[in-house]
Residue, then its C-alpha position, 0 to 999 in steps of 0.5 A: x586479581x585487582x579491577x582495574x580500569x584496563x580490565x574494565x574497558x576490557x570487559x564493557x567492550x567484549x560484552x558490549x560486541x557479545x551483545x551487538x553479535x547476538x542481536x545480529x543473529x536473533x534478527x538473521x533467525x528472526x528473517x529466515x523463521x518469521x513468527x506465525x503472526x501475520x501482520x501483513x494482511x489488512x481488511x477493509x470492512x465493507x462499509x469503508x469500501x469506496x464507490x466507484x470513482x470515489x475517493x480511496x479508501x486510506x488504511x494508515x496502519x497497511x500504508x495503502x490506498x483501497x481504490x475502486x475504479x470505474x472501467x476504463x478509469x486509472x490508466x493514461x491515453x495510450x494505455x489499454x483500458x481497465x476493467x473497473x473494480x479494488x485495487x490496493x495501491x501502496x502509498x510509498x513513492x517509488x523515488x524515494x518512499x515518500x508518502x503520496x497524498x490523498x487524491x483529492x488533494x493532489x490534482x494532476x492536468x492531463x488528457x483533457x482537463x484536470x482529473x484526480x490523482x495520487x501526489x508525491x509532496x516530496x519532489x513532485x511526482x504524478x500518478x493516475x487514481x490507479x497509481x500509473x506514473x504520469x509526470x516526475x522522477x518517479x522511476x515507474x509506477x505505484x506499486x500494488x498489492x493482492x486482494x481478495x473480497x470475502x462472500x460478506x464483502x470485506x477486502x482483504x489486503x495482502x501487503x507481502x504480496x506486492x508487484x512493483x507498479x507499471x502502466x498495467x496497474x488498472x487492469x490488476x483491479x478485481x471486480x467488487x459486486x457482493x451479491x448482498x450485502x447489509x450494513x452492520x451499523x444501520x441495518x440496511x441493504x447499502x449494495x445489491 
């Protein structure tokens, strides 16, 4: 059987649709029996920890912003005081997943002055230090993550375990008081 250009056209497109299909099925496989990898958990060691209405922690590789709220700090007027403590709030906007810049960066005018908050550079929307929508075409407020705090005070962030934002975001925040805690690099005690 002589090759022919029919015969060869023939054979790059069925290889060519074998392969899209098995490409297809390895990524439908790969959903439903994820590896035992997880690459969804971060931790924040405790030096890089913010204080308490200080400027977030930005952890570029979990796409998330550690924020460490004072009580009552991160909701609006109308909204019911937070206790205070970590929140993970995820930096993608809920408009259209654009990242939201650095609070210290992005200032927003309300409730009596100008207070710090999280930006969309995108199409403008506002959120409070613990991610609550304030102005723009946002739908709704940041979303955030699970944490945990380890008994040597690393933050662990869940980033699979994600609930979409609203207004109670700040009291989703978890107290962070380590009873000790020595820092690895200067050898002191920097919280008690």
């Amino acid at each position: 059987m002589p090759l022919t250009r029919r015969r060869l056209l023939k054979a790059g497109f069925w290889s060519g649709a074998a392969l899209a299909a098995t490409g297809g099925i390895a990524s439908f496989l790969r959903m439903l029996y994820p590896g035992t990898e997880d690459l969804s958990v971060f931790t924040v060691n405790p030096d890089d920890v913010p204080e308490p209405g200080g400027v977030p922690f930005q952890h570029n590789e979990g796409r998330f912003f550690l924020v460490n709220l004072r009580p009552g700090e991160g909701g609006r007027e109308i909204d019911l005081p937070g206790p205070g403590g970590l929140l993970a709030v995820s930096w993608r906007c809920p408009h259209l997943t654009c990242a939201v810049r650095h609070p210290d960066r992005a200032e927003y005018a309300g409730g009596g002055g100008t207070r710090k908050g999280f930006g969309c550079p995108c199409h403008g929307s506002r959120f409070t230090t613990a991610g609550v929508r304030t102005s723009g075409p946002a739908s709704r407020s940041l979303d955030t993550a699970t944490c945990t705090v380890t008994p040597h005070g690393h933050v662990q962030v869940n980033m699979q375990a994600i609930r979409n934002g609203d207004y109670d975001n700040p009291q989703r925040a978890i107290p962070y008081t380590p009873e000790r805690l020595t820092s690895p690099r200067a050898g002191r005690l920097t919280r008690s």
